[in-house]
C-alpha positions in Angstrom: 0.0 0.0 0.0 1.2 3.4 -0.9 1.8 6.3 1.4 -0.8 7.9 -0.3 -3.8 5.4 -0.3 -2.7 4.6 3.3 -3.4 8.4 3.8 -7.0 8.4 1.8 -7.8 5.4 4.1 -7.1 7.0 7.1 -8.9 10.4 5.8 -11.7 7.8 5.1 -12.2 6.2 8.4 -11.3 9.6 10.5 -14.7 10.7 8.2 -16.7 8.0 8.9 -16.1 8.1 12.9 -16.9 11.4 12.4 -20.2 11.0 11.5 -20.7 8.0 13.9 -19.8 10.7 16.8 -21.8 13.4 15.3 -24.9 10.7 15.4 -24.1 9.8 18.6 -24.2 13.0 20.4 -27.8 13.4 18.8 -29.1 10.3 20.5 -29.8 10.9 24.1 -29.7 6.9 24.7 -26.4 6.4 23.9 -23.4 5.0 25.9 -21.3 8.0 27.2 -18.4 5.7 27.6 -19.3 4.8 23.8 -18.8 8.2 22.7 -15.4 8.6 24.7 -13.8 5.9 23.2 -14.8 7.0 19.4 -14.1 10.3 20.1 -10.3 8.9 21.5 -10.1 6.6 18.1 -11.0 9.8 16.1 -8.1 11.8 17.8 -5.8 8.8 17.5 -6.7 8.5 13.4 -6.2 12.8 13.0 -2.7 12.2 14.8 -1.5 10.0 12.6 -2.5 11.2 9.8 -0.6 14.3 10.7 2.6 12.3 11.6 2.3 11.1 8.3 1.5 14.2 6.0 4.4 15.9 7.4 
């Protein structure tokens, strides 16, 4: 896999947790903890795709 597609994936899945979060903070019966640890996965994705644009 190239840097680059490695990077689109990344872009991709840092996307789609984003809109997993954004869904979750709309439903008022969703798991708190839930939400912490996409919210953590999200951060950990935009991290590394910074270490690796740079």
């Amino acid at each position: 896999m190239s840097m680059s597609s490695h990077l689109q994936e990344l872009r991709k899945k840092h996307q789609d947790l984003e809109s997993e979060v954004e869904a979750a903070q709309r439903s008022p019966a969703f798991d708190d903890l839930q939400l912490t640890a996409m919210k953590k996965e999200k951060l950990k994705l935009k991290e590394e795709i910074e270490r690796l644009s740079h």
